[in-house]
KEVO-390302 format. One record per residue: residue number from 1; x, y, z of N, C-alpha, C in turn. Coordinates in steps of 0.2 Angstrom, whole numbers, plus 5000, padded with zeros to 4 digits. Layout:
residues N
@num: NUM&n.c1: X&n.c2: Y&n.c3: Z&ca.c1: X&ca.c2: Y&ca.c3: Z&c.c1: X&c.c2: Y&c.c3: Z
...
END
This chain:
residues 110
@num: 1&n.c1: 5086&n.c2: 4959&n.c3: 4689&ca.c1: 5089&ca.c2: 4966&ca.c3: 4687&c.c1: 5089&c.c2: 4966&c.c3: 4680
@num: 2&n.c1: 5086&n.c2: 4972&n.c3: 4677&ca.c1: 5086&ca.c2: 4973&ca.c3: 4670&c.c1: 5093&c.c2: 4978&c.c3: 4667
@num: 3&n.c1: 5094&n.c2: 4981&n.c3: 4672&ca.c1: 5097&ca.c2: 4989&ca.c3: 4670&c.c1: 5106&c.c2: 4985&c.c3: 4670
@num: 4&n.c1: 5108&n.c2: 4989&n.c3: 4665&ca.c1: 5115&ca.c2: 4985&ca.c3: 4664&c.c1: 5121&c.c2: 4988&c.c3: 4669
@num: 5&n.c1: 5125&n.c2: 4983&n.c3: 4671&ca.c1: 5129&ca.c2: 4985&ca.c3: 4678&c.c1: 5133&c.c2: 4985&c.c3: 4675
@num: 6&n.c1: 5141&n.c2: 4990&n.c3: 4677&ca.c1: 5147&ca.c2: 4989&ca.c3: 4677&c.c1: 5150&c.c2: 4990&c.c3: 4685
@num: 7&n.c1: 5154&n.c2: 4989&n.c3: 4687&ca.c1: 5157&ca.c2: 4990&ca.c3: 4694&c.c1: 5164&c.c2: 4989&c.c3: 4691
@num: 8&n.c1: 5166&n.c2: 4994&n.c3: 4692&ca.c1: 5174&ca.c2: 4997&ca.c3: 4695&c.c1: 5178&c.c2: 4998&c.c3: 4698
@num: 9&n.c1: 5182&n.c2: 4992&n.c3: 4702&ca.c1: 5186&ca.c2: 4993&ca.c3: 4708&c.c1: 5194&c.c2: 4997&c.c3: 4706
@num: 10&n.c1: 5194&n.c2: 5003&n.c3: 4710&ca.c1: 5203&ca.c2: 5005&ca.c3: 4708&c.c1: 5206&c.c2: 5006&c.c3: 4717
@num: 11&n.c1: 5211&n.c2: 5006&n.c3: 4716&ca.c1: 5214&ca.c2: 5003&ca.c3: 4723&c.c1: 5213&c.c2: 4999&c.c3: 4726
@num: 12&n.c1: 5208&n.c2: 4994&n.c3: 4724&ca.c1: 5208&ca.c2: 4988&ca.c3: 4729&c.c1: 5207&c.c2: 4981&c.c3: 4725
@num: 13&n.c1: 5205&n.c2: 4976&n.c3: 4727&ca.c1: 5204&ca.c2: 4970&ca.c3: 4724&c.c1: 5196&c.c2: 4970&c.c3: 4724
@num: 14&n.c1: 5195&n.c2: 4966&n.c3: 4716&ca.c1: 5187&ca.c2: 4965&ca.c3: 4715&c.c1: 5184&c.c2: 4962&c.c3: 4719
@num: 15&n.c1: 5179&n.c2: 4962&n.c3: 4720&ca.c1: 5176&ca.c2: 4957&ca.c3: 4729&c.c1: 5168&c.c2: 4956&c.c3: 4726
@num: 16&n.c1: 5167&n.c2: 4950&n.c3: 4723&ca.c1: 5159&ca.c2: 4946&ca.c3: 4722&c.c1: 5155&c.c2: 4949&c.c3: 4727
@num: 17&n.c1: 5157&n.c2: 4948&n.c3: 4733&ca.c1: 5152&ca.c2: 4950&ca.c3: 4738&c.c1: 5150&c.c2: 4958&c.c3: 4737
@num: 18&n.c1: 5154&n.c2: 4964&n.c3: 4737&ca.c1: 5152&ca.c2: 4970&ca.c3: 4735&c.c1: 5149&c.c2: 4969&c.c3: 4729
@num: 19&n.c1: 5150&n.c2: 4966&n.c3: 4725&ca.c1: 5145&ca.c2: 4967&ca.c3: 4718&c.c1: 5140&c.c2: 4965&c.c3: 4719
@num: 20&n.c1: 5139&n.c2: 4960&n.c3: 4723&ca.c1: 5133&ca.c2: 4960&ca.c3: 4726&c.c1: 5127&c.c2: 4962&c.c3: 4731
@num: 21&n.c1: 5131&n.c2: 4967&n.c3: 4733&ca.c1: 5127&ca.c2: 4973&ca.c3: 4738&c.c1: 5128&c.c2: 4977&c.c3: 4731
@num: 22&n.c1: 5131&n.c2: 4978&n.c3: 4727&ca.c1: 5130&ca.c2: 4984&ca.c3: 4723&c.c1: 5123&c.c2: 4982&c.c3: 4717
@num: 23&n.c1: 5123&n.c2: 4976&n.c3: 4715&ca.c1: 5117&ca.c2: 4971&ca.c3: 4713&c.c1: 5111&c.c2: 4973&c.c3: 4714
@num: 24&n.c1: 5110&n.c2: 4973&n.c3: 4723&ca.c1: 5103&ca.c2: 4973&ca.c3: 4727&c.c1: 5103&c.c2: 4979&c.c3: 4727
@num: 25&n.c1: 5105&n.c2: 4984&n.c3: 4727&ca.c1: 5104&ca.c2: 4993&ca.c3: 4729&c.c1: 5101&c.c2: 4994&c.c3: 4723
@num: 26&n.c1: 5104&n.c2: 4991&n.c3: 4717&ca.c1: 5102&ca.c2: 4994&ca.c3: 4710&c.c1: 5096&c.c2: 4990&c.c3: 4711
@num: 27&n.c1: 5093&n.c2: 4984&n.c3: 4710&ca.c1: 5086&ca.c2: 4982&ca.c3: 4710&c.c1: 5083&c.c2: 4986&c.c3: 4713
@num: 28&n.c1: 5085&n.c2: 4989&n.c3: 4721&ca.c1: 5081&ca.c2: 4993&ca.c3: 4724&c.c1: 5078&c.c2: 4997&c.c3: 4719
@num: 29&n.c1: 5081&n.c2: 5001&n.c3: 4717&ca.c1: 5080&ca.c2: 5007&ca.c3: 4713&c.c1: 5074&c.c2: 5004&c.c3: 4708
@num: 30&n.c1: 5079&n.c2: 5001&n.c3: 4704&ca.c1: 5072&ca.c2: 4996&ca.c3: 4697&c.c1: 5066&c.c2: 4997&c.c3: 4701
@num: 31&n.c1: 5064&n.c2: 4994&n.c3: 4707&ca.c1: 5059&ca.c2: 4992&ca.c3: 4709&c.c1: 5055&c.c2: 5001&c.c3: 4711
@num: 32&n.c1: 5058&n.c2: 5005&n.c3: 4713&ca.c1: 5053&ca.c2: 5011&ca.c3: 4712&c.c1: 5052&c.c2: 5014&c.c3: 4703
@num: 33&n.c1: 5052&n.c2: 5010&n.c3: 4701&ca.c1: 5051&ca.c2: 5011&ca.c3: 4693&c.c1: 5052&c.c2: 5017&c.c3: 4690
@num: 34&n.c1: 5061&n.c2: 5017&n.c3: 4690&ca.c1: 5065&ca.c2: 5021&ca.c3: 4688&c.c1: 5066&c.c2: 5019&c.c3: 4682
@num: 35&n.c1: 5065&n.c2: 5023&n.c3: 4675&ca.c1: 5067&ca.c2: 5018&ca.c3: 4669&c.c1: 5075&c.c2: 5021&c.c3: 4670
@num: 36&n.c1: 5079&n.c2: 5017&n.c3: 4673&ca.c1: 5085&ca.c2: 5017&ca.c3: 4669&c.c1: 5088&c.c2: 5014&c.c3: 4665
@num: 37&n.c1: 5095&n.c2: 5015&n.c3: 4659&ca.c1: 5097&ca.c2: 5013&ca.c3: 4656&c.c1: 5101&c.c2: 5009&c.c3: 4656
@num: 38&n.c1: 5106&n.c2: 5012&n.c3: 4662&ca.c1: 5114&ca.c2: 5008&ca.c3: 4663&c.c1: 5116&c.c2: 5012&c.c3: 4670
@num: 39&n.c1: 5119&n.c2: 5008&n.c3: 4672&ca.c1: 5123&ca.c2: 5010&ca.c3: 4678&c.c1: 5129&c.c2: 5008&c.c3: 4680
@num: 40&n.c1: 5135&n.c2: 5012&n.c3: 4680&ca.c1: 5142&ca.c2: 5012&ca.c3: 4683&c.c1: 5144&c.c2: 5014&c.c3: 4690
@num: 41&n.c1: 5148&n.c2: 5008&n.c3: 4693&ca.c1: 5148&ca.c2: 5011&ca.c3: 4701&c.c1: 5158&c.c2: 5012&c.c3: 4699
@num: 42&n.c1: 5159&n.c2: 5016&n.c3: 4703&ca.c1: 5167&ca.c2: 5014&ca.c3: 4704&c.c1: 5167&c.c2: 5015&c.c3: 4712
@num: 43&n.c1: 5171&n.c2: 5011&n.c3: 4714&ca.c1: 5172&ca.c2: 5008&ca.c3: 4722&c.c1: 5180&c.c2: 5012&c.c3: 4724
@num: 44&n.c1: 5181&n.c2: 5017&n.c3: 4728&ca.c1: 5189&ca.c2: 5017&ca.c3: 4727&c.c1: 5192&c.c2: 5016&c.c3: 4735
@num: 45&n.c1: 5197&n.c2: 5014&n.c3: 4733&ca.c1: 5201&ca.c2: 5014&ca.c3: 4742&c.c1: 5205&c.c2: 5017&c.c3: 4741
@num: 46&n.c1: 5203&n.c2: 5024&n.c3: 4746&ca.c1: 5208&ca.c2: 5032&ca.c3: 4746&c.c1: 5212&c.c2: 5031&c.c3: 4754
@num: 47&n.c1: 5217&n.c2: 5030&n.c3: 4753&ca.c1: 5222&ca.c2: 5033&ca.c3: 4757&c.c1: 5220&c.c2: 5040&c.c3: 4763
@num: 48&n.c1: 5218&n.c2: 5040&n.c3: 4767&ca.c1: 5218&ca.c2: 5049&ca.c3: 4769&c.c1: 5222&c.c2: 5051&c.c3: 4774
@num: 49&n.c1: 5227&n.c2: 5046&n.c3: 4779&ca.c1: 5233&ca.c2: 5046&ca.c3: 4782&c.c1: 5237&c.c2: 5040&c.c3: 4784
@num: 50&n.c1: 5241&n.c2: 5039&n.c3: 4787&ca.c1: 5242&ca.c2: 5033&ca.c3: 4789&c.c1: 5239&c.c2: 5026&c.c3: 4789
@num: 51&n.c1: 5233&n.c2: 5028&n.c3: 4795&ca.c1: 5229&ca.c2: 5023&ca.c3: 4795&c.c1: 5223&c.c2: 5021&c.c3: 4795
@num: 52&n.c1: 5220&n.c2: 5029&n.c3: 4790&ca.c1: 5215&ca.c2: 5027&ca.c3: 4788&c.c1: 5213&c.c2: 5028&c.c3: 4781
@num: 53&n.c1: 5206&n.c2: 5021&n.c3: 4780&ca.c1: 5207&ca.c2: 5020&ca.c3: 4774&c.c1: 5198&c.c2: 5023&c.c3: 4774
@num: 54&n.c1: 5197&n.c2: 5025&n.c3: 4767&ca.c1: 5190&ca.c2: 5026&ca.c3: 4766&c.c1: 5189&c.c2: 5024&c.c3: 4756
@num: 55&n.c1: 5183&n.c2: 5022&n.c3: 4759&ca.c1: 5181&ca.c2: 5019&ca.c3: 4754&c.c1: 5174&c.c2: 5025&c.c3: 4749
@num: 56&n.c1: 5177&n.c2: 5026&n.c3: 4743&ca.c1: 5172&ca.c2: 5033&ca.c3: 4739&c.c1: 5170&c.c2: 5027&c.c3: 4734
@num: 57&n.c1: 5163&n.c2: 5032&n.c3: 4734&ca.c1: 5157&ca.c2: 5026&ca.c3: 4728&c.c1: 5155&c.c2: 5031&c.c3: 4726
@num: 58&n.c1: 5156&n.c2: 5033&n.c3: 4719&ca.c1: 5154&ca.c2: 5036&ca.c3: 4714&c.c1: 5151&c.c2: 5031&c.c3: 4708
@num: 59&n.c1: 5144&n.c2: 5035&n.c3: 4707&ca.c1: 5139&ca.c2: 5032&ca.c3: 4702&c.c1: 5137&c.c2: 5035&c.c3: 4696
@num: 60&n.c1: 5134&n.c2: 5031&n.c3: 4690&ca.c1: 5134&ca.c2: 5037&ca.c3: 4684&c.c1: 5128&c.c2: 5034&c.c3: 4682
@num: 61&n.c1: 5120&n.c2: 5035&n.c3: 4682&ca.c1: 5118&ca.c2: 5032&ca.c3: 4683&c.c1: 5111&c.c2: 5035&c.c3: 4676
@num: 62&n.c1: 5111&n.c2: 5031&n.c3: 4670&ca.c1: 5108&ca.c2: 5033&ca.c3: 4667&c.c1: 5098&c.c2: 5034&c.c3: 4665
@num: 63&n.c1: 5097&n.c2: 5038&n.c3: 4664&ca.c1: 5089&ca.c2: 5039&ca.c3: 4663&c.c1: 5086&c.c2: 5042&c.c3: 4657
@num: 64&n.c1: 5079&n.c2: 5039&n.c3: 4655&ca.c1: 5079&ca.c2: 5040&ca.c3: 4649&c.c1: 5080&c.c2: 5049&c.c3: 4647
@num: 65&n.c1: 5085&n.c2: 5050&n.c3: 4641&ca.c1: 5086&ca.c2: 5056&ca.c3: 4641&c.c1: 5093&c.c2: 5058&c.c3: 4643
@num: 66&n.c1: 5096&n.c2: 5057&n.c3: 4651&ca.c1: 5101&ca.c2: 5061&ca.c3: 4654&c.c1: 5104&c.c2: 5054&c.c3: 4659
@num: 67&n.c1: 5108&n.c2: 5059&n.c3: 4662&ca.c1: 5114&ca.c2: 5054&ca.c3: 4668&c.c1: 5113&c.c2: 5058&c.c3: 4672
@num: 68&n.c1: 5114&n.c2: 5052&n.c3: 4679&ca.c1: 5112&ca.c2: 5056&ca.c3: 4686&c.c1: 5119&c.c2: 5054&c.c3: 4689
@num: 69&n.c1: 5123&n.c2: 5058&n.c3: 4689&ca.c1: 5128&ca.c2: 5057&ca.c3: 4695&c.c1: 5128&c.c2: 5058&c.c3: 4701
@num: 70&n.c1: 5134&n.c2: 5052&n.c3: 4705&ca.c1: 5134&ca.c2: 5056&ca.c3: 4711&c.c1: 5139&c.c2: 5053&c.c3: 4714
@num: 71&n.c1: 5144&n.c2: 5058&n.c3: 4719&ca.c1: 5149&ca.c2: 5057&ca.c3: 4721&c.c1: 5151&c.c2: 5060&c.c3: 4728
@num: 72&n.c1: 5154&n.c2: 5056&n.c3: 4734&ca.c1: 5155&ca.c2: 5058&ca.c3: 4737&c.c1: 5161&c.c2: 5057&c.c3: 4739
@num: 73&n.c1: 5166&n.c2: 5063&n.c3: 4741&ca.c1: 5172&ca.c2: 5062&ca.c3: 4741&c.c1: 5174&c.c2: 5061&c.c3: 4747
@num: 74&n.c1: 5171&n.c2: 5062&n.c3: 4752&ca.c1: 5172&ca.c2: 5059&ca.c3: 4760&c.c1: 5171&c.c2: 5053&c.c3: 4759
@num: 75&n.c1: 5170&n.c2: 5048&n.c3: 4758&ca.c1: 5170&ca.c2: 5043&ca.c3: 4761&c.c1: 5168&c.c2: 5040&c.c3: 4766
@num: 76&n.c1: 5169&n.c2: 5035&n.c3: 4766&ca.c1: 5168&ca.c2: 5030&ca.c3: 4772&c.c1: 5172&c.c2: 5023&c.c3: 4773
@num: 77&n.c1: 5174&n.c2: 5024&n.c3: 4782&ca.c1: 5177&ca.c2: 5017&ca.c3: 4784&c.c1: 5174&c.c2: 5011&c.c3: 4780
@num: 78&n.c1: 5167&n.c2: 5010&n.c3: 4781&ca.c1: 5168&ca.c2: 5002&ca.c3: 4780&c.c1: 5163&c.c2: 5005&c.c3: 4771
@num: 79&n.c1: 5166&n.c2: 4999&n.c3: 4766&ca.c1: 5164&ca.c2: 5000&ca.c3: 4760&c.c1: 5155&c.c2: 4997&c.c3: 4758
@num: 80&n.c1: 5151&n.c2: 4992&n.c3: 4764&ca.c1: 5146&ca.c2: 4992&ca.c3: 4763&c.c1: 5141&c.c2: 4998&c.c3: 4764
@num: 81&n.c1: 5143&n.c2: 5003&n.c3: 4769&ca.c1: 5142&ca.c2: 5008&ca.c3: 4770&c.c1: 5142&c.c2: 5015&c.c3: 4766
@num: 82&n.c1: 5148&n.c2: 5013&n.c3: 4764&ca.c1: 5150&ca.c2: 5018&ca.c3: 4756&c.c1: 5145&c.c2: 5017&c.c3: 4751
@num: 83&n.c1: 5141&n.c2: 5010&n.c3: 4750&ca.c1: 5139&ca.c2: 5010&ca.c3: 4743&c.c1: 5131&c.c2: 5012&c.c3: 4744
@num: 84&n.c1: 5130&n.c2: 5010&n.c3: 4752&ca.c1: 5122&ca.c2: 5012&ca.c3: 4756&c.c1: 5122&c.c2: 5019&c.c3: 4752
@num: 85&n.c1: 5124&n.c2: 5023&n.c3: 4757&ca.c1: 5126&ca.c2: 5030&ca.c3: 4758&c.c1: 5124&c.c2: 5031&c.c3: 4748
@num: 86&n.c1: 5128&n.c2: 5029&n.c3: 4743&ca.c1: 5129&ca.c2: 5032&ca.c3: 4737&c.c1: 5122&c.c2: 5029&c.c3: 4733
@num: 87&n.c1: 5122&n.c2: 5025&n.c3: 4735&ca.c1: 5114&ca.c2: 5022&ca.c3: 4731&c.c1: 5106&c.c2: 5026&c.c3: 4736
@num: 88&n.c1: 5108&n.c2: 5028&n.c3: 4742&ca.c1: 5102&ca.c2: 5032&ca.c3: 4745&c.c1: 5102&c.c2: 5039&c.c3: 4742
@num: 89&n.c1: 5108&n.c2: 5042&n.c3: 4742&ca.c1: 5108&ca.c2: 5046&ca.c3: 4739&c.c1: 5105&c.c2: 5047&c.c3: 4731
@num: 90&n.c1: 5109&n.c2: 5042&n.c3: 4724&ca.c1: 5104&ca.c2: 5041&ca.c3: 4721&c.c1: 5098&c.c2: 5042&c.c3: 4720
@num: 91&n.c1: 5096&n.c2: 5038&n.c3: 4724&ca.c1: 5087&ca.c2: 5037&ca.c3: 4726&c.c1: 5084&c.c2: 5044&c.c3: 4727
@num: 92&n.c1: 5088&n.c2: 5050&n.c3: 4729&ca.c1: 5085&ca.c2: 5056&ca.c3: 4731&c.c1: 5085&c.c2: 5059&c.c3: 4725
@num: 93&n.c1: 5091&n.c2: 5059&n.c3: 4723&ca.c1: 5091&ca.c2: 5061&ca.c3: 4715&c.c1: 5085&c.c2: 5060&c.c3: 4709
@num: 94&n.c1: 5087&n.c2: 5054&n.c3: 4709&ca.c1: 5079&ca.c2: 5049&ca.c3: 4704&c.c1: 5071&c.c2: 5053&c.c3: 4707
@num: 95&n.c1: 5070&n.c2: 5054&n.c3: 4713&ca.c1: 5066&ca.c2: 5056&ca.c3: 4715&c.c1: 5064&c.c2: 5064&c.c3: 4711
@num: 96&n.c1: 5071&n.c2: 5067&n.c3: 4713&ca.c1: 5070&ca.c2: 5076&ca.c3: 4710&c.c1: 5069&c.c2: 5074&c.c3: 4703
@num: 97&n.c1: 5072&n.c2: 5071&n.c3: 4700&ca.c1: 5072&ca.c2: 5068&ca.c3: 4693&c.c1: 5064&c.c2: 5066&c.c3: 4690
@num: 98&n.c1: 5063&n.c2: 5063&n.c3: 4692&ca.c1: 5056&ca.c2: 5059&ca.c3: 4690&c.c1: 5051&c.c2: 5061&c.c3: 4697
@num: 99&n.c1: 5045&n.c2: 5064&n.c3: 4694&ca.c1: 5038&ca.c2: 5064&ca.c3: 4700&c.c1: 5036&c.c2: 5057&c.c3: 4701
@num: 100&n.c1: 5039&n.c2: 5053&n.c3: 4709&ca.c1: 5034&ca.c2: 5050&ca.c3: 4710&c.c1: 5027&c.c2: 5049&c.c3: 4712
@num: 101&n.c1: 5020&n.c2: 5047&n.c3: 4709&ca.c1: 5015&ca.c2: 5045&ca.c3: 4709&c.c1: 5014&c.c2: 5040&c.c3: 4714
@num: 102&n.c1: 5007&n.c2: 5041&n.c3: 4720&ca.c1: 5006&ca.c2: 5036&ca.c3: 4722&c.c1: 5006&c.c2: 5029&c.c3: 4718
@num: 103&n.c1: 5002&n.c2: 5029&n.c3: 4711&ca.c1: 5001&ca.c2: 5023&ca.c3: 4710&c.c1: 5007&c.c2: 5018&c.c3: 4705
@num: 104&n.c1: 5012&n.c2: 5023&n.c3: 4707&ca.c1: 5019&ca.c2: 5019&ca.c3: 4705&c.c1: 5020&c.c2: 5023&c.c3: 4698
@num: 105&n.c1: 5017&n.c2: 5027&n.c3: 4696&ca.c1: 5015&ca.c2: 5029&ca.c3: 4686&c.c1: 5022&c.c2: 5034&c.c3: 4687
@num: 106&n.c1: 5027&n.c2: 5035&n.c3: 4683&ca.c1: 5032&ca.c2: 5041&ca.c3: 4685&c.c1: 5029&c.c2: 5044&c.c3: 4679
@num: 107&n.c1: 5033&n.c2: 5052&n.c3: 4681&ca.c1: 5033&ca.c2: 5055&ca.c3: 4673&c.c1: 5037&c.c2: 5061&c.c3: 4675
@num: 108&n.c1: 5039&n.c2: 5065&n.c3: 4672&ca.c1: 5046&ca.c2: 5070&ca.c3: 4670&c.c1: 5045&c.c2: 5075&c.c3: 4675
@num: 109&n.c1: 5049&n.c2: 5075&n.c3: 4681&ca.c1: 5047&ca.c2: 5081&ca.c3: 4684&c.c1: 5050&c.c2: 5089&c.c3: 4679
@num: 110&n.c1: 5045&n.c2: 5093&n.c3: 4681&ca.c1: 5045&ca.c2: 5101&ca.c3: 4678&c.c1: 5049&c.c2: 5105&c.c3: 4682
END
């Protein structure tokens, strides 16, 4: 992984193991030869009533040039799911972002 991580846990305790599902989702990405710059996740555990808990992944994810955000404020029960979910979405983004090329070449979509 080349691109510089920060991970943000608020309302919960920091957990190794989701930093590293949030590690491999960002490699993901690298490997469709996204030139990003840096990338900040924040992981949040929102309260939505009594007993249920969801977990929001908001990303800030930068590209030569500009920043791609993404943020979903629904949620999700389990937080490996949350960061699927927020890093797929990413990917769609980078996509409208950057033309990709079958033979892997990007260049600026228009």
């Amino acid at each position: 992984m080349q691109t510089p991580l920060q991970v943000t846990f608020q309302n919960l305790d920091r957990s190794e193991a989701v930093e590293v599902v949030v590690r491999r989702c960002l490699t993901q990405l690298e490997h469709l030869h996204f030139q990003l710059t840096h990338c900040h996740v924040w992981i949040d555990l929102a309260q939505h009533h009594a007993l249920a808990q969801r977990f929001r992944v908001r990303l800030a994810i930068g590209v030569a040039g500009s920043e791609i955000t993404i943020s979903d404020e629904s949620g999700h029960p389990l937080v490996f799911v949350a960061i699927a979910d927020a890093f797929v979405a990413a990917r769609r983004q980078l996509e409208d972002h950057f033309r990709i090329w079958p033979d892997g070449v990007t260049a600026r979509a228009s």
